[in-house]
N, C-alpha and C positions, 0 to 999 in steps of 0.2 A: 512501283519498285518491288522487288521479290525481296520478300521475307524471310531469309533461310531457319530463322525458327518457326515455317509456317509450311515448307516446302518438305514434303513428301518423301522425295529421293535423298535428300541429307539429312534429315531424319533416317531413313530408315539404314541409309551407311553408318548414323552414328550409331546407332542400336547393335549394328552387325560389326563395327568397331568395338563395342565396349564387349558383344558376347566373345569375339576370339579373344581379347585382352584377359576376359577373366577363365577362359578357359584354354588358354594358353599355356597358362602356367603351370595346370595339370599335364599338359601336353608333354611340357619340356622336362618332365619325369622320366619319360621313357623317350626322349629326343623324337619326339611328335611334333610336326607344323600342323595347320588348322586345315590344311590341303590335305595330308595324308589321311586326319583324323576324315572327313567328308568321306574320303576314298573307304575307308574301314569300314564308315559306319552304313555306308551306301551299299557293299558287298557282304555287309553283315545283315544287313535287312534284305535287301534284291536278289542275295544271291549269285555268283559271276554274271560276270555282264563283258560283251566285246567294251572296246576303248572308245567306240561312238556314242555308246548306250551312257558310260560311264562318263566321258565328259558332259556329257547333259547333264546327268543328275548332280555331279558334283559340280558342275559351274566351273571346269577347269579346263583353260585352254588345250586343245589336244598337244600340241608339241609339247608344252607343260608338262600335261598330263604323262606324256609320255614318257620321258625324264622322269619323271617323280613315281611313276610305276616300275621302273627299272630300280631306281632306290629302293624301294620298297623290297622288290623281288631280291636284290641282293642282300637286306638285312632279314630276310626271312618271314616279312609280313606277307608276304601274297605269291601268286604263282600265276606263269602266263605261257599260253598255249594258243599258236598258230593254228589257224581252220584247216583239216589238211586239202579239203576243197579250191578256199582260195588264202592262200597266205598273207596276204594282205590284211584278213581280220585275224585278232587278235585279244581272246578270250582270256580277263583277269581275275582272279580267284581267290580270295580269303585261305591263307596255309592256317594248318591248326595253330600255329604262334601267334600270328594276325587275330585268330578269332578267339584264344584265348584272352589276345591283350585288349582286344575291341569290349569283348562280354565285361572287363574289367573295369574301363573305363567308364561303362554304360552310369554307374552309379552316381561319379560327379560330373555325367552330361546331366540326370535327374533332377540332383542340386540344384545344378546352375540355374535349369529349365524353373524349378520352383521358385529359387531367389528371383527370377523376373518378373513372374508374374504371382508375386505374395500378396501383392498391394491391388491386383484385381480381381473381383467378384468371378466366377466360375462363369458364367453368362457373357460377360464379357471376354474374357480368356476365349471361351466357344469364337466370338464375333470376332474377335482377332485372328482367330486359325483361318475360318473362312474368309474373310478380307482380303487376308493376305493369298491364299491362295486364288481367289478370284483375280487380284491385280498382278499375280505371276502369269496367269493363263491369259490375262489379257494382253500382258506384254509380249509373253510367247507367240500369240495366235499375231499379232502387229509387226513381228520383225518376220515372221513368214508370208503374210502379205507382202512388205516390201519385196524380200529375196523373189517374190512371184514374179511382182510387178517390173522388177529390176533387172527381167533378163527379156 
């Protein structure tokens, strides 16, 4: 029988449950969701990125995403710009209010990041980062095999 305190993926939703919960609340300061904040902090590090590049990185469905970058664009968080090649793509861009309020928040994303991992030795912390990116990549590189295999 599955042990869901033993089980991997519900673990790691509970983890990813309790970080929006406590960084939520900072969120709802400036009427931030944990989608938009992804969104900021992905074009605050990346740089614009089209709306493909960007639903990758943020993990947000593109129709989602798309909606939710139009919000965005109308409170003045970001700014979005048709290819004039092909209109279809659609290049989104941190406005200087976006990246004022992104650079702002960076402090109690740091917190948060510290109060998680207070209780682990720095070596381990290391083996966490890499883990988890190895089991992302390995997920990634498995659901592109199927879509291969699937047509």
């Amino acid at each position: 029988m599955l042990d869901l305190n033993e089980y991997l993926p519900y673990l790691i939703n509970r983890v990813g449950a309790a970080v929006s919960e406590a960084f939520g609340a900072e969120l709802a300061r400036d009427a931030l969701t944990i989608s938009m904040w992804r969104v900021l902090a992905v074009l605050l590090h990346n740089g614009p990125q089209y709306m493909t590049n960007l639903a990758e990185l943020t993990t947000v469905e593109p129709s989602t995403l798309s909606r939710l970058v139009a919000t965005m664009q109308r409170r003045g968080l970001v700014t979005r710009k048709r290819n004039a090649a092909d209109g279809r793509h659609v290049r989104v861009a941190l406005s200087a209010r976006g990246a004022t309020l992104t650079t702002g928040l960076l402090p109690a994303a740091a917190q948060l990041q510290d109060r998680m991992i207070a209780e682990l030795p720095a070596a381990d912390v290391a083996t966490l980062r890499q883990l988890l990116k190895k089991v992302h990549a390995t997920i990634h590189a498995g659901a592109a095999r199927s879509e291969r295999e699937s047509v």
